[in-house]
C-alpha positions in Angstrom: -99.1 -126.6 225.4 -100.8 -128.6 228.3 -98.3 -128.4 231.6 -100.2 -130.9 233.8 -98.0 -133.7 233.9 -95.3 -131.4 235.7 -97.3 -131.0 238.6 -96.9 -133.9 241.5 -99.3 -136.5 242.4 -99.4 -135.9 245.8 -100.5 -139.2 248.1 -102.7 -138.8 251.4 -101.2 -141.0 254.2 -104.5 -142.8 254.3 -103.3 -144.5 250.8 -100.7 -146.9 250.4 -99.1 -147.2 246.9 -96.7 -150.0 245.6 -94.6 -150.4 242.1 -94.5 -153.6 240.2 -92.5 -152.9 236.8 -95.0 -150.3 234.8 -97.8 -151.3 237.1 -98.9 -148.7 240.3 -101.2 -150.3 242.6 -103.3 -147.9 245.7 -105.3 -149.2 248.1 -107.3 -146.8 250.6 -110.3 -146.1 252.7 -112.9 -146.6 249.9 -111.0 -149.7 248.2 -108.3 -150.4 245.8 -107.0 -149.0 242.4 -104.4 -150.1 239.6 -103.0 -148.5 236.4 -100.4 -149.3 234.2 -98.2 -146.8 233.3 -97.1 -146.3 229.2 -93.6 -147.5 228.6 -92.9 -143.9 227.6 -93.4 -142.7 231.3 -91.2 -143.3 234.6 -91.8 -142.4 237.9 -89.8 -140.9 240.2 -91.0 -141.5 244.4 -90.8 -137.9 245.8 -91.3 -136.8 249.6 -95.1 -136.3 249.6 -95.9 -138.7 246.7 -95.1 -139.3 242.7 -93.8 -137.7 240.2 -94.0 -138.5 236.5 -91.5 -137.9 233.9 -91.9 -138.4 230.0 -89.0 -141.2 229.0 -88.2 -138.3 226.2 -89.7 -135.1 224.3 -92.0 -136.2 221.4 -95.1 -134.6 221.3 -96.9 -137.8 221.3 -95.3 -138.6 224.7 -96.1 -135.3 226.7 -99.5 -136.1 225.2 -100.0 -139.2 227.4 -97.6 -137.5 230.0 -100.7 -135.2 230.9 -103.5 -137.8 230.5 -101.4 -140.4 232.8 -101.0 -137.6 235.4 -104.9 -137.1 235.9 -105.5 -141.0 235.9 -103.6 -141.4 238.4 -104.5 -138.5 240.5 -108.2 -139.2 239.7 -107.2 -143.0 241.1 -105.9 -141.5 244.2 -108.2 -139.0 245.0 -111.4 -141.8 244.2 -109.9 -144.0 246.4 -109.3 -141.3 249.1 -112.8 -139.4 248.9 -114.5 -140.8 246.5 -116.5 -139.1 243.6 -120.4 -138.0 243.9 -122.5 -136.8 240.9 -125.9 -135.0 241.3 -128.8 -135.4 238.9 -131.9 -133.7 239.3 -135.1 -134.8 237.8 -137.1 -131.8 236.3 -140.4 -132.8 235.1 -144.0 -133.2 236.5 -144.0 -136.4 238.3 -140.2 -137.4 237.6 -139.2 -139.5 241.1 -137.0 -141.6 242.4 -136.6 -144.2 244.6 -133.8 -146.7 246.0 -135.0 -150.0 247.3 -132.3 -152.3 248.3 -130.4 -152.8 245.3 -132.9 -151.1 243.0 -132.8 -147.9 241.7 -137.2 -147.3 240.5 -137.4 -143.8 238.5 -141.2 -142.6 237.2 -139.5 -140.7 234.4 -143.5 -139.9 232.7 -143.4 -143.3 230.9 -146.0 -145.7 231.2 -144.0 -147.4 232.9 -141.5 -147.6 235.5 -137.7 -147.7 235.3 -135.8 -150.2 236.9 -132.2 -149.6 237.7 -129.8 -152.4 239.3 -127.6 -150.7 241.3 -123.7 -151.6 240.4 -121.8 -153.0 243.8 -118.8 -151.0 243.7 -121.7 -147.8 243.5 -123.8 -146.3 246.1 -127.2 -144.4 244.7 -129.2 -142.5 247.2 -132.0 -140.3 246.9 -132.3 -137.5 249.2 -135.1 -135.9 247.9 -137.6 -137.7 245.6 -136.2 -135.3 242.7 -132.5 -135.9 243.4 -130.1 -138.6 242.5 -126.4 -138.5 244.1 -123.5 -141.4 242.8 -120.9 -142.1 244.9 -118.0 -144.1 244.2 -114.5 -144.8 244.1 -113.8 -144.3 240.3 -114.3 -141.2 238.6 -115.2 -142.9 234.8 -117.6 -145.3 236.7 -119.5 -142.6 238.4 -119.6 -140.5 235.1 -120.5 -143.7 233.3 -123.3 -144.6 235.2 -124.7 -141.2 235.3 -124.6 -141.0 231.1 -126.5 -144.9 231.9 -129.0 -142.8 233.9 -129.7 -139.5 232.2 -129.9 -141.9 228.9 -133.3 -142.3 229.7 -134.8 -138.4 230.0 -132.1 -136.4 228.9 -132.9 -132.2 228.9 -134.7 -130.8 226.6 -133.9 -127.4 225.4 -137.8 -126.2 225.1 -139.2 -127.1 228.5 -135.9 -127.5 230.2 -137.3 -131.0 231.7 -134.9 -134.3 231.7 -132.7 -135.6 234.1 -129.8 -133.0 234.8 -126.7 -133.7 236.0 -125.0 -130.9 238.4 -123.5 -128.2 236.9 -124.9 -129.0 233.2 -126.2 -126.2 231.3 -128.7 -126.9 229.4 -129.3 -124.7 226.3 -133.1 -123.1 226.3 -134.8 -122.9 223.0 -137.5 -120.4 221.7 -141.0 -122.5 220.6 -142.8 -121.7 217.5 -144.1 -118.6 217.1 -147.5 -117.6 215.2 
């Protein structure tokens, strides 16, 4: 059994938190963050942050226990330091490119792909190979990422595609004579 709702949320002075019935609102360096809690959750303000406790011991509840425990950590630490996801482009001719709001990939297409980049995101391209998200929330970075790597994603017999950072891609064996 999962013990990750025991642990304690702990809050960075940089963030300010309030409490409005079920609803925890954080607002920090990198912008602002709400979640509701489950009815079957109460918090409990400790010295360095927040703890959660399960309302009573169903399994069902120390299910969402654990899962409301990383949402809201995952909240905090978003709004705190943000979230970055790599993606490398392996391929012959695979680039990228950020032009104002624009993200242009040559993906081997015969054409190129046009990305609008999201406001609350940041896309940069250090290298024309290398793609790195950063943003406040950790499902919009992921999301947009999955949007991305949609359009080449690795194949197992080359290895080429758009990979994200610390994905494994499976290698296959070709046909044999």
């Amino acid at each position: 059994m999962s013990r990750v709702g025991k642990s304690e949320i702990v809050v960075p002075n940089s963030v300010t938190w309030s409490q409005a019935g079920q609803t925890l609102s954080f607002k920090g360096k990198l912008g602002a963050g709400e979640y509701s809690l489950p009815e079957v959750i109460l918090l409990e303000k400790t010295d360095n942050g927040i703890k959660l406790v399960p309302a009573n011991e169903q399994t069902s509840t120390r299910r969402i226990w654990g899962t409301t425990q990383r949402n809201v950590q995952n909240i905090v630490k978003g709004i705190d330091n943000g979230f970055t996801l790599n993606i490398d482009l392996v391929g012959v001719g695979y680039k990228a490119a950020v032009a104002g709001s624009k993200l242009t990939m040559q993906l081997g297409f015969s054409h190129d792909v046009v990305f609008d980049i999201p406001s609350d995101l940041t896309i940069k391209c250090e290298k024309p190979t290398s793609i790195a998200i950063t943003g406040a929330s950790k499902q919009r970075v992921g999301q947009i990422g999955a949007v991305l790597c949609s359009h080449r994603p690795p194949e197992p017999y080359k290895g080429k595609g758009m990979i994200r950072q610390n994905e494994f891609v499976v290698r296959k064996e070709g046909k044999k004579k």
